[in-house]
C-alpha positions, 0 to 999 in steps of 0.5 A: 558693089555693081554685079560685075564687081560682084561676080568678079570677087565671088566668082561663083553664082548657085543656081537651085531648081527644087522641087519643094518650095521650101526646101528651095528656100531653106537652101538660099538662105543655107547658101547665103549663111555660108558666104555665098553671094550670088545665088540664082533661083530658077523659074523652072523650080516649083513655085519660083517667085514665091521663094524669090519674094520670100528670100528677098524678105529674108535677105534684106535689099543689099543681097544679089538675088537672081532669078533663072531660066528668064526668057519672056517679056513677063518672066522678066517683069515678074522676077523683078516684080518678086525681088530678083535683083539679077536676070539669068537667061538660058539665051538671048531674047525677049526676057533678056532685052526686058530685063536690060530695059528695066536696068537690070544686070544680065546675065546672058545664055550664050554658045555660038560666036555669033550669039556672044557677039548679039550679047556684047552688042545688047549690053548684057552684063555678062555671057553665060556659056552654057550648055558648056559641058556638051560643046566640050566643057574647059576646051570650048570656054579656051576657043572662045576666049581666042577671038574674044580674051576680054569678055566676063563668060560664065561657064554653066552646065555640068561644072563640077570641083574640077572643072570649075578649077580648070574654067577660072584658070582658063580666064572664066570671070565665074562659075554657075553651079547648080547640082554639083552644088545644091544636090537634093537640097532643094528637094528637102535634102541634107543642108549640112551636106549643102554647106560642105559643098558649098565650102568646097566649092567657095575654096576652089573659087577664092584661089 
C-alpha cells in the first residue's frame, strides 16, 4: 500500500515528541500494537533517530514510519538513513525537495494559499496545514478547500477528538495528532491511558 493509499484508509498519523528516549520508543510500538498505522517521530524529541532506527527494528520494513520536523538537507538524508520511511516537514524547503529527490513520500507543512500551491507544484504527496488551530482550526481547512476541494490536506496542531471529527467531515484526507494523543507517553507516562486515546481517536477516524 502507497502512503496516499495509506493515509486515505487510516486517516490518522501520531506524532511523538518525547523526552525520553525510550519512553518514545515504547509509545511506537504502544501505537502500532493498537492499529495505528502511521506513526511520525520527531526530530525535535530527544534523541530521534536513535528511536526511528530502533522502531524500524522492531517493526519490520512493511510498517510506515516517519520522521517529523524535517527541514534540511541533512535531516532528510539522516531519517532515511535511520529508517523512516515517510518525511513530514513543519514547511516547504530543503528537507522537502531532498526528501522527494530520494523518492520519498512527503508530507508537506503548508498554511498560506501561495504555499499550498508551491507544494502541488513540488509533487508533495500530501499538504500538511499546520498550525491549523491558529488560522482558525476546522473554518480555515473549509477556505482552503474553496479554491483548492481535491488536494490530500492534513490538519495538524492542537487537533483534538472534536476537531479531528469535524476536520474529516470538512473533506480532510487525515488527521496529524501529537498531545491530545500521546500526552506524557513519551515522557515515560501511562501506556495503557495511550491505548485508551489511541482507540478514541481510531473510532473517530474510521466513521
Amino acid at each position: 500500500m502507497d502512503f496516499s493509499t495509506a493515509l486515505r484508509t487510516e486517516r490518522l498519523v501520531a506524532i511523538i515528541r518525547g523526552r525520553d528516549p525510550e519512553a518514545s520508543f515504547r509509545s511506537v510500538i504502544t501505537l502500532v500494537e493498537a492499529g495505528v498505522g502511521l506513526v511520525e517521530v520527531s526530530l525535535s524529541g530527544a534523541d530521534a533517530l536513535k528511536v526511528i532506527e530502533r522502531a524500524r527494528a522492531e517493526l519490520g520494513d512493511d510498517a510506515w514510519l516517519g520522521a517529523g520536523t524535517v527541514v534540511t538537507e541533512e535531516d532528510a538524508q539522516r531519517a532515511a538513513a535511520a529508517g523512516a520511511n515517510l518525511i513530514v516537514t513543519p514547511g516547504l524547503g530543503p528537507g522537502c525537495t531532498a526528501a522527494l529527490a530520494q523518492g520519498l513520500p512527503v508530507l508537506a507543512g503548508v498554511l498560506t494559499p501561495s504555499e499550498v500551491c508551491q507544494a502541488t507544484a513540488s509533487e508533495a504527496t500530501a499538504l500538511k496545514v499546520f498550525p491549523a488551530s491558529v488560522m482558525g482550526g476546522p473554518a480555515y481547512l473549509k477556505a482552503l478547500r474553496g479554491p483548492f476541494p481535491d488536494l490530500p490536506f492534513v490538519p495538524v496542531g492542537g487537533v483534538g477528538v472534536a476537531e479531528a471529527a469535524e476536520y474529516l467531515a470538512l473533506g480532510a484526507v487525515a488527521v496529524g495528532v501529537g498531545s491530545p494523543l500521546i500526552g506524557d507517553a513519551a515522557d515515560g507516562g501511562d501506556l495503557g491511558e495511550l491505548r485508551r486515546r489511541a482507540a478514541q481517536f481510531k473510532e473517530v477516524c474510521a466513521r
